[in-house]
PDB file with SEQRES, HELIX, SHEET and CRYST1 records, atoms N, CA, C and O in Angstrom:
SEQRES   1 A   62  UNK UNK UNK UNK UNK UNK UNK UNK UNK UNK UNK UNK UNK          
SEQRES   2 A   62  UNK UNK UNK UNK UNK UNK UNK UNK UNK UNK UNK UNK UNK          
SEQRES   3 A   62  UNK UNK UNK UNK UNK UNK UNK UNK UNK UNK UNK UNK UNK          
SEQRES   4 A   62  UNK UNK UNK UNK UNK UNK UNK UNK UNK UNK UNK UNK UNK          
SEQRES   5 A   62  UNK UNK UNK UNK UNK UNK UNK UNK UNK UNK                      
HELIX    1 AA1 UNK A    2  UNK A   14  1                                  13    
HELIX    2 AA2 UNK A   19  UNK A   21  5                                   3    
HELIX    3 AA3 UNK A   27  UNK A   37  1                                  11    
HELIX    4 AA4 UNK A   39  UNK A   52  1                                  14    
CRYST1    1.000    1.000    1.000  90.00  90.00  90.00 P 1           1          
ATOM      1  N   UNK A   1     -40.448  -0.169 -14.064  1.00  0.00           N  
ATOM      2  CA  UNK A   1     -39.152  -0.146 -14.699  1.00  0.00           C  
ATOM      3  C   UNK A   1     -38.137   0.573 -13.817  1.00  0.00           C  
ATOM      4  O   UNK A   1     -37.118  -0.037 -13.493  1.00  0.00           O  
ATOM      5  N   UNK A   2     -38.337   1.802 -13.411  1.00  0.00           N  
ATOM      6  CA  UNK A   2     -37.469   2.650 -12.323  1.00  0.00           C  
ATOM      7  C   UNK A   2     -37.506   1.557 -11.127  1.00  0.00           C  
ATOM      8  O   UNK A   2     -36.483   0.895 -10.951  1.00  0.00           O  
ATOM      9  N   UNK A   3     -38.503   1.358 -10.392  1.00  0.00           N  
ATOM     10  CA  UNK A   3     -37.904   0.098  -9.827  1.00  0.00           C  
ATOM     11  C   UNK A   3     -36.822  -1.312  -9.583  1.00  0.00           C  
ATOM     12  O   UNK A   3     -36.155  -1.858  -8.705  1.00  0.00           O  
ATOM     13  N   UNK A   4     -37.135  -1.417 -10.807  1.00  0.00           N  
ATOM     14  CA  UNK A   4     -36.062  -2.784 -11.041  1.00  0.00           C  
ATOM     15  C   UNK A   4     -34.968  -2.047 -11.253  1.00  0.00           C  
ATOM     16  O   UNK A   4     -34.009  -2.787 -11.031  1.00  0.00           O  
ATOM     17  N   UNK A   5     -34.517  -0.742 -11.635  1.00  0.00           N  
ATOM     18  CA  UNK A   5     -32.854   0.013 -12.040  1.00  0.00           C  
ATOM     19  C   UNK A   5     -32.761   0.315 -10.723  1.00  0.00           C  
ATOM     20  O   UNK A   5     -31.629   0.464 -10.262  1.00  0.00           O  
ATOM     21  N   UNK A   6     -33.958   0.472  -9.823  1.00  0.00           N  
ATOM     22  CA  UNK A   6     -33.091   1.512  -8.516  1.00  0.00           C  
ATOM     23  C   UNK A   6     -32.696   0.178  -7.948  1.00  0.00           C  
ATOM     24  O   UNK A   6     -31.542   0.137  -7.522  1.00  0.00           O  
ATOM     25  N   UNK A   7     -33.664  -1.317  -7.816  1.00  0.00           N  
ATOM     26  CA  UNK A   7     -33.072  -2.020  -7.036  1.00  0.00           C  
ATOM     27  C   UNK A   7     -32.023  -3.097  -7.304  1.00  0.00           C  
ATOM     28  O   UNK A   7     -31.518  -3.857  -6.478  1.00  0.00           O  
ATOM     29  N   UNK A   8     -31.833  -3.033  -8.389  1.00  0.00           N  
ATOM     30  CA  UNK A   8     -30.088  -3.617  -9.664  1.00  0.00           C  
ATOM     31  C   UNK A   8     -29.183  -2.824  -8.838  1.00  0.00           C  
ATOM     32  O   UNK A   8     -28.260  -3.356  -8.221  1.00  0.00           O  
ATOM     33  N   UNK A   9     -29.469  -1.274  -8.798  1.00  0.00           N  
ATOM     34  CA  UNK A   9     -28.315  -0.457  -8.493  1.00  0.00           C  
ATOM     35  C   UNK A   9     -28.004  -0.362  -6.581  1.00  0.00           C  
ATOM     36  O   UNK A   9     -26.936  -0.046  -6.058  1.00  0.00           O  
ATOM     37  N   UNK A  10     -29.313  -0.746  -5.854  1.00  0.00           N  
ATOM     38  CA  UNK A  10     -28.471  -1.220  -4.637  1.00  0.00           C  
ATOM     39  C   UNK A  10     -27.922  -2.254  -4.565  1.00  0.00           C  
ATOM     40  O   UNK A  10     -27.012  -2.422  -3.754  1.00  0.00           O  
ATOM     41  N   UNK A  11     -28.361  -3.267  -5.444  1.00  0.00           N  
ATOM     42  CA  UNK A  11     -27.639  -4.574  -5.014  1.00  0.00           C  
ATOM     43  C   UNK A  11     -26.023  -4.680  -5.625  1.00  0.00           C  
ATOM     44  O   UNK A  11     -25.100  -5.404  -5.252  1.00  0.00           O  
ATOM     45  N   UNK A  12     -26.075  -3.786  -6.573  1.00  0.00           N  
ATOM     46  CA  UNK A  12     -24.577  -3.967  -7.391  1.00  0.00           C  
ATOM     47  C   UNK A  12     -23.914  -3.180  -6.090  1.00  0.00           C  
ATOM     48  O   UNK A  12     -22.789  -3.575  -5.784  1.00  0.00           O  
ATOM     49  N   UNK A  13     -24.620  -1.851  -5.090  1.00  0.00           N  
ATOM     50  CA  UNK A  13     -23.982  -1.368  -4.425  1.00  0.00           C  
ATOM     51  C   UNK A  13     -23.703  -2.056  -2.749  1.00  0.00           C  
ATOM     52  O   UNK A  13     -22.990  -1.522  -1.899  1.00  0.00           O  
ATOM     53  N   UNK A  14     -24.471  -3.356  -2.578  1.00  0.00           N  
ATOM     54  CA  UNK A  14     -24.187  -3.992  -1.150  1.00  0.00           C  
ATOM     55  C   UNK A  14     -23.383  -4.567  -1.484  1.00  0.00           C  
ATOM     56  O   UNK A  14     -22.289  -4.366  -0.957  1.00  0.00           O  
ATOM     57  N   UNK A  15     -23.543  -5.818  -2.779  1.00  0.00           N  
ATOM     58  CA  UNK A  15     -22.117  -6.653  -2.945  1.00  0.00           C  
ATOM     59  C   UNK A  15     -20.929  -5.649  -3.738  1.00  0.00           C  
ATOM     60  O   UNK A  15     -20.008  -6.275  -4.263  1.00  0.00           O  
ATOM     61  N   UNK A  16     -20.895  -4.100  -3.859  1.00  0.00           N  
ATOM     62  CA  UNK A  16     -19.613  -4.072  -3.994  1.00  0.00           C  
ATOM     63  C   UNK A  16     -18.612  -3.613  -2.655  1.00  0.00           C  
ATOM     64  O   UNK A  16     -17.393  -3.481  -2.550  1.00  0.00           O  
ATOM     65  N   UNK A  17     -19.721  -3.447  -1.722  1.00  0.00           N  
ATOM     66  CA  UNK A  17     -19.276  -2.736  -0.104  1.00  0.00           C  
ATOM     67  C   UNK A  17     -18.985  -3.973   0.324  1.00  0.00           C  
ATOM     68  O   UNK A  17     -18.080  -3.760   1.132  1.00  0.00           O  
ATOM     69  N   UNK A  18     -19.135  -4.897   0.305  1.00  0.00           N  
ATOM     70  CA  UNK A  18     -19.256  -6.792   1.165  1.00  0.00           C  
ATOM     71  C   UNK A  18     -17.864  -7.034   0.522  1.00  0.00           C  
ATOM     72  O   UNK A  18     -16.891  -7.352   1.206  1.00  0.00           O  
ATOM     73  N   UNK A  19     -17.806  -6.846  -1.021  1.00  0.00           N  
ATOM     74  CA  UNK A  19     -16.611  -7.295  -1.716  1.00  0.00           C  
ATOM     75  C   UNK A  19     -15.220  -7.192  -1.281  1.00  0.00           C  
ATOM     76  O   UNK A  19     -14.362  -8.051  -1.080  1.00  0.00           O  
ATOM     77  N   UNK A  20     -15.217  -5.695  -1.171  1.00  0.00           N  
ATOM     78  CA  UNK A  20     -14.242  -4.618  -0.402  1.00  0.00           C  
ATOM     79  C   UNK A  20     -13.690  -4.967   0.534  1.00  0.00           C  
ATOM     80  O   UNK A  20     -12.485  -4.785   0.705  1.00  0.00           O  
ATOM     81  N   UNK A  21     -14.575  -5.638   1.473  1.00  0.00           N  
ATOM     82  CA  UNK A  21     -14.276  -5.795   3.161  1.00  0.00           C  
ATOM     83  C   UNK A  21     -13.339  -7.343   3.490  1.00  0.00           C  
ATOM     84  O   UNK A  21     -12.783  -7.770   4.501  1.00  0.00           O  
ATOM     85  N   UNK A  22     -13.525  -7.941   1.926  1.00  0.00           N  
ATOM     86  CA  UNK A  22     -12.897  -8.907   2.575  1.00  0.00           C  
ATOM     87  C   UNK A  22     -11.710  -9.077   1.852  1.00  0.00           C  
ATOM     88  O   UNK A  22     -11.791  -8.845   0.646  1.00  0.00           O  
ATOM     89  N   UNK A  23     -10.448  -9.483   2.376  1.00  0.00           N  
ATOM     90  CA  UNK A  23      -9.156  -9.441   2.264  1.00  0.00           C  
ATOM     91  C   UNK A  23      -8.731 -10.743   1.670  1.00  0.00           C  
ATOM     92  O   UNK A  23      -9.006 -11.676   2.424  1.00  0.00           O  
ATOM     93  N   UNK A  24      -8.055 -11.162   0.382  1.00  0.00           N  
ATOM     94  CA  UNK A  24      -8.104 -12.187  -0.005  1.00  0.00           C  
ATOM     95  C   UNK A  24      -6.340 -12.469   0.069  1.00  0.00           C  
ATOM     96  O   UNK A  24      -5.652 -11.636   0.660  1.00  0.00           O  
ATOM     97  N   UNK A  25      -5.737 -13.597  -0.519  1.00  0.00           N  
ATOM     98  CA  UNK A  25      -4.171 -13.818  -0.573  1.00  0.00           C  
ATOM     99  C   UNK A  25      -4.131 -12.863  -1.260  1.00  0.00           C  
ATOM    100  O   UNK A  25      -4.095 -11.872  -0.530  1.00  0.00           O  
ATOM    101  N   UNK A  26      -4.107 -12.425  -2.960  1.00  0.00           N  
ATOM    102  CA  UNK A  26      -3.321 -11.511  -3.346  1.00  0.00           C  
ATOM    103  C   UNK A  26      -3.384  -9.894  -2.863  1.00  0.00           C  
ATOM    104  O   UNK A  26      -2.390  -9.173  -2.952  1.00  0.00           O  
ATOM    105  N   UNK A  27      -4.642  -9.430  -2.354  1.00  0.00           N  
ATOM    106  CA  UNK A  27      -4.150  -8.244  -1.311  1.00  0.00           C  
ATOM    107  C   UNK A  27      -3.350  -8.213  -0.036  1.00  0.00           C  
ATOM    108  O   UNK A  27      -2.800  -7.223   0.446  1.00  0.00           O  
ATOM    109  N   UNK A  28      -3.370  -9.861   0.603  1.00  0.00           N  
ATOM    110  CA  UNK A  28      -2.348  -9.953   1.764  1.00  0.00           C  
ATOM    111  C   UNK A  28      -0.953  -9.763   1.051  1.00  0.00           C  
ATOM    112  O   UNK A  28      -0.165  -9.017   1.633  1.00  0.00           O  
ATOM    113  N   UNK A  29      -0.497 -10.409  -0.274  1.00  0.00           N  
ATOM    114  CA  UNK A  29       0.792 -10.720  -0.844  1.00  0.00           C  
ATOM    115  C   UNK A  29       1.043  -8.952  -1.100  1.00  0.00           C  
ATOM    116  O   UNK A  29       2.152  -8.426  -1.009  1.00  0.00           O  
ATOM    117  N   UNK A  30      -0.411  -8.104  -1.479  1.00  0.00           N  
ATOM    118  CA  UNK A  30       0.456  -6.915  -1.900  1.00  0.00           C  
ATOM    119  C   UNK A  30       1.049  -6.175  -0.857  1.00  0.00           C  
ATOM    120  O   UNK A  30       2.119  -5.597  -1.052  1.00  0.00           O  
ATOM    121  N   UNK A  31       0.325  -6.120   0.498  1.00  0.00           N  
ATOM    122  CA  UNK A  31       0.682  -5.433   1.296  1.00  0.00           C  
ATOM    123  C   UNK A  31       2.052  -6.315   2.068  1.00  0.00           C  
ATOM    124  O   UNK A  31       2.496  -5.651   3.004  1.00  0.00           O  
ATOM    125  N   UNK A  32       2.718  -7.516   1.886  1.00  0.00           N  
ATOM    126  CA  UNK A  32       4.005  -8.054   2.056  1.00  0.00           C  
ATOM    127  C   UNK A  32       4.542  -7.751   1.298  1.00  0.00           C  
ATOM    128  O   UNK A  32       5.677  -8.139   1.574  1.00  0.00           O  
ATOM    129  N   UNK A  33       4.585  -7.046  -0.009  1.00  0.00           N  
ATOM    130  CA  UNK A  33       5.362  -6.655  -0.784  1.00  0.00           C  
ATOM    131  C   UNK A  33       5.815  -5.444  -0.480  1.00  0.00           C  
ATOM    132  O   UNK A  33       7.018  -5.181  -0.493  1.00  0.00           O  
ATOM    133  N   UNK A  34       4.638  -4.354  -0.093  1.00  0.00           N  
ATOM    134  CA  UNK A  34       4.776  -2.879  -0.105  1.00  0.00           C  
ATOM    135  C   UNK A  34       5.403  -3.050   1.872  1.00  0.00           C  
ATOM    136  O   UNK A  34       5.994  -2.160   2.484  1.00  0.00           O  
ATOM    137  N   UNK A  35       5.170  -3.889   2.214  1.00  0.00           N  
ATOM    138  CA  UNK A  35       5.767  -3.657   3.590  1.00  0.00           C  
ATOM    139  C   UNK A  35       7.377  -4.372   3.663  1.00  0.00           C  
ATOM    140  O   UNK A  35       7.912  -4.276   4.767  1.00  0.00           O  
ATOM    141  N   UNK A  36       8.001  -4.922   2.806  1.00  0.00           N  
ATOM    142  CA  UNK A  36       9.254  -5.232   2.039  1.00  0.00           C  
ATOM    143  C   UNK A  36      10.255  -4.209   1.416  1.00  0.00           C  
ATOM    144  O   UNK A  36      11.455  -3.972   1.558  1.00  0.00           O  
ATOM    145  N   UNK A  37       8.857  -3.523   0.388  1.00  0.00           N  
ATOM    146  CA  UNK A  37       9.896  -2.658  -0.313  1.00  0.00           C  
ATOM    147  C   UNK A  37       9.856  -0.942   0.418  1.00  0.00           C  
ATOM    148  O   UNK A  37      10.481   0.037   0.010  1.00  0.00           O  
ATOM    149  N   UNK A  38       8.839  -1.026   1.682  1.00  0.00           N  
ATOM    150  CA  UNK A  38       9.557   0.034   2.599  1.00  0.00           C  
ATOM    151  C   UNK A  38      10.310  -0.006   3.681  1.00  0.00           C  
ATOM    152  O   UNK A  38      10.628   1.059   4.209  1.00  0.00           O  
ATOM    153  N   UNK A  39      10.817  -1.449   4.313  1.00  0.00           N  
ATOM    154  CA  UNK A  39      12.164  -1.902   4.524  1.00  0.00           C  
ATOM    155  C   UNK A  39      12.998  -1.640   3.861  1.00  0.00           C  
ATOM    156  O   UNK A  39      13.758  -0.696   4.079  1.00  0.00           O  
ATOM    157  N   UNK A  40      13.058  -2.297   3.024  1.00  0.00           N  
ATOM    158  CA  UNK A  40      14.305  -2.079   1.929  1.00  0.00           C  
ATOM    159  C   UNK A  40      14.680  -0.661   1.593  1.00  0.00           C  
ATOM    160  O   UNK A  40      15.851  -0.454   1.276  1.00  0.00           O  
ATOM    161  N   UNK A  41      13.844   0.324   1.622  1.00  0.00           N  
ATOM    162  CA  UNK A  41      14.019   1.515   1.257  1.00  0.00           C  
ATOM    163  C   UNK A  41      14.614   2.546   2.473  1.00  0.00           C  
ATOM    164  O   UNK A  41      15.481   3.404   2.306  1.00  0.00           O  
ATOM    165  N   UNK A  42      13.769   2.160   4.002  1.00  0.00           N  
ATOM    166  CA  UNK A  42      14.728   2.278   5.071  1.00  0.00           C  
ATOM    167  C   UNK A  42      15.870   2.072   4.976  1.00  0.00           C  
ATOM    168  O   UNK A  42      16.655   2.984   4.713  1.00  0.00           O  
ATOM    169  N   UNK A  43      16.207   0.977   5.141  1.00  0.00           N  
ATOM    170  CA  UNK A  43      17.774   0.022   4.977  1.00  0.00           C  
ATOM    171  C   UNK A  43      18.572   1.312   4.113  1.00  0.00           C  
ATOM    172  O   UNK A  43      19.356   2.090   4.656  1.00  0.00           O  
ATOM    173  N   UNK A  44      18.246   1.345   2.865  1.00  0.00           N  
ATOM    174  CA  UNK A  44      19.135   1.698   1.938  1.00  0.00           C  
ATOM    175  C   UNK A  44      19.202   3.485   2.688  1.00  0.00           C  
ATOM    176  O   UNK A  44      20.320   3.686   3.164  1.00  0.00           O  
ATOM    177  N   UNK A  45      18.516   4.358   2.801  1.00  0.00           N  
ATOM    178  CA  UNK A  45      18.888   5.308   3.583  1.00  0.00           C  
ATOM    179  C   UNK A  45      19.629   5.364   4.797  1.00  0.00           C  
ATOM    180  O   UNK A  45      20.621   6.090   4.865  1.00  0.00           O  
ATOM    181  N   UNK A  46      19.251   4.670   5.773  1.00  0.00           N  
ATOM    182  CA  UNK A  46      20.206   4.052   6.750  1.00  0.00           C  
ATOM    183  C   UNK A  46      21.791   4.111   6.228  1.00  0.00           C  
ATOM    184  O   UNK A  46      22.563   5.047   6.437  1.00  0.00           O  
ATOM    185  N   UNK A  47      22.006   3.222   5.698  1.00  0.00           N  
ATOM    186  CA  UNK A  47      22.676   2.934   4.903  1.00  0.00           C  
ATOM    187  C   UNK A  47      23.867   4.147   4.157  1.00  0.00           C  
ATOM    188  O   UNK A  47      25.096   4.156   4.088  1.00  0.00           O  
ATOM    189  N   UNK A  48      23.061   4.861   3.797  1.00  0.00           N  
ATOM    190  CA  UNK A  48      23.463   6.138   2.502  1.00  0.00           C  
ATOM    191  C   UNK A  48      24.028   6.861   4.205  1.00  0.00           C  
ATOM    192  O   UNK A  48      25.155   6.778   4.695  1.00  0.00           O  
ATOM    193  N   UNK A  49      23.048   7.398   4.668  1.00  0.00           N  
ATOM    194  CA  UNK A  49      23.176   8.281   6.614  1.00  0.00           C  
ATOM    195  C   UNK A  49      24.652   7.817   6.902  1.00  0.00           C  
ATOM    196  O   UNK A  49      25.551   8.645   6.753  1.00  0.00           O  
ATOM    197  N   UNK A  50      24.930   6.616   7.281  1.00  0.00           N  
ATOM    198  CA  UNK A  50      26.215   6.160   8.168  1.00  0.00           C  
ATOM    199  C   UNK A  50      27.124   5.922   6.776  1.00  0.00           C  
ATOM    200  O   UNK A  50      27.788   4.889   6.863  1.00  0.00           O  
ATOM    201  N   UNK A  51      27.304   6.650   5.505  1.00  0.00           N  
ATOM    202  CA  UNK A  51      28.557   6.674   4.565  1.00  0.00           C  
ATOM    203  C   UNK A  51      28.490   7.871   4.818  1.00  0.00           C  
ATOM    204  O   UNK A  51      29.638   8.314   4.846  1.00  0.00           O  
ATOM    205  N   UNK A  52      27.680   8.720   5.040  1.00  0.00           N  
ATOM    206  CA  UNK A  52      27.745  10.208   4.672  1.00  0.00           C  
ATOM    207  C   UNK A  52      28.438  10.754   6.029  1.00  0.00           C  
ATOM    208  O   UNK A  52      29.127  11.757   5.843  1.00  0.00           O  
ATOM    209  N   UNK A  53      28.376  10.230   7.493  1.00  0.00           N  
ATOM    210  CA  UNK A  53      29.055  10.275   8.357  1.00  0.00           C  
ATOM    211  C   UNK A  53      30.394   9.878   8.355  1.00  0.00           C  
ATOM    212  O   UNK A  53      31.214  10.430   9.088  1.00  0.00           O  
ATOM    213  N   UNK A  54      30.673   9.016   7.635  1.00  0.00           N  
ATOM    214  CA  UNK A  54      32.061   8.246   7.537  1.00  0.00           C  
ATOM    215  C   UNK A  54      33.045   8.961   7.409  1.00  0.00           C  
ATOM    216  O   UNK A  54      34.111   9.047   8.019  1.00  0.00           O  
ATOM    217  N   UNK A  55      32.324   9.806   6.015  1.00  0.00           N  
ATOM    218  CA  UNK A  55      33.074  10.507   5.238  1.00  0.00           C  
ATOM    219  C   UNK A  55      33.015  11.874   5.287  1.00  0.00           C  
ATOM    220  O   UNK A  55      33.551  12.506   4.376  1.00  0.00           O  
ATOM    221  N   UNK A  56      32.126  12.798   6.726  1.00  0.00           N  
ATOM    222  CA  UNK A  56      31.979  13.825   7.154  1.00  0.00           C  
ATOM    223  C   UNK A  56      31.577  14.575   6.144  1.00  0.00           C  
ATOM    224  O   UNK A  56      32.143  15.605   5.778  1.00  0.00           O  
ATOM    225  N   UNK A  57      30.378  13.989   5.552  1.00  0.00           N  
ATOM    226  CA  UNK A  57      29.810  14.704   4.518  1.00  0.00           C  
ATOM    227  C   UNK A  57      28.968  16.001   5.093  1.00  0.00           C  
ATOM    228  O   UNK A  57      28.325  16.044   6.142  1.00  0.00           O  
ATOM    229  N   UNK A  58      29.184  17.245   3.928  1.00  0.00           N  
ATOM    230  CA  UNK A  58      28.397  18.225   4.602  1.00  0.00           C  
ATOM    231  C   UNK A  58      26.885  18.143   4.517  1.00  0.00           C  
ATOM    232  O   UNK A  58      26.136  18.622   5.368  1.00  0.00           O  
ATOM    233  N   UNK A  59      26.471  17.469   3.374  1.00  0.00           N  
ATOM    234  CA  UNK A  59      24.958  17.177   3.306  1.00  0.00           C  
ATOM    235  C   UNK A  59      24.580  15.988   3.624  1.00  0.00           C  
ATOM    236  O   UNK A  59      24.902  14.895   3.158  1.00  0.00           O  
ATOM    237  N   UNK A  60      23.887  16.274   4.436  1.00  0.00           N  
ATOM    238  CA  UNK A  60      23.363  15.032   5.319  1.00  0.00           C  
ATOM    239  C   UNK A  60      22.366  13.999   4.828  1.00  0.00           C  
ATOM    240  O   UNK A  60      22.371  12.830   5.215  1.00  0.00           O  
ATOM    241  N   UNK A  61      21.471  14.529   3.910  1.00  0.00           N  
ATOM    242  CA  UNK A  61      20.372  14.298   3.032  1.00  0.00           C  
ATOM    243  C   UNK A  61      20.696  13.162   2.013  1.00  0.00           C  
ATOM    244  O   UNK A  61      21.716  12.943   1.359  1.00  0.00           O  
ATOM    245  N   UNK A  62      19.689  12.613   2.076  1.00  0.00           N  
ATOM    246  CA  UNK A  62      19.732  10.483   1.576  1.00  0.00           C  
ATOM    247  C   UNK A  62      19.118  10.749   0.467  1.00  0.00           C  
ATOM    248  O   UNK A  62      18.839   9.841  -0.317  1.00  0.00           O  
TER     249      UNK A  62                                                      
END                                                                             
């Protein structure tokens, strides 16, 4: 009986390490998203930086 649980519990543990490793569309789509919305989040500091110069702001901070 301990047998068959120890060897259930490596096999649930090879295919969940095999699972992991491979990269499917919707983890490619998340990481185009999260590599989008830290563009966008650049940009918009950028952005905030060269008004705050414009306008010889004393705090420089976005």
């Amino acid at each position: 009986m301990l047998k068959k649980i120890l060897l259930a519990l490596m096999l649930v543990s090879v295919f969940s390490i095999t699972g992991c490793e491979q990269e499917g569309p919707a983890e490619r789509a998340g990481e185009n998203i999260d590599e989008a919305a830290d563009e966008v989040e650049d940009a918009a500091e950028d952005a905030c930086e060269d008004v705050k110069e414009g306008v010889d702001a004393d705090d420089d901070d976005c």
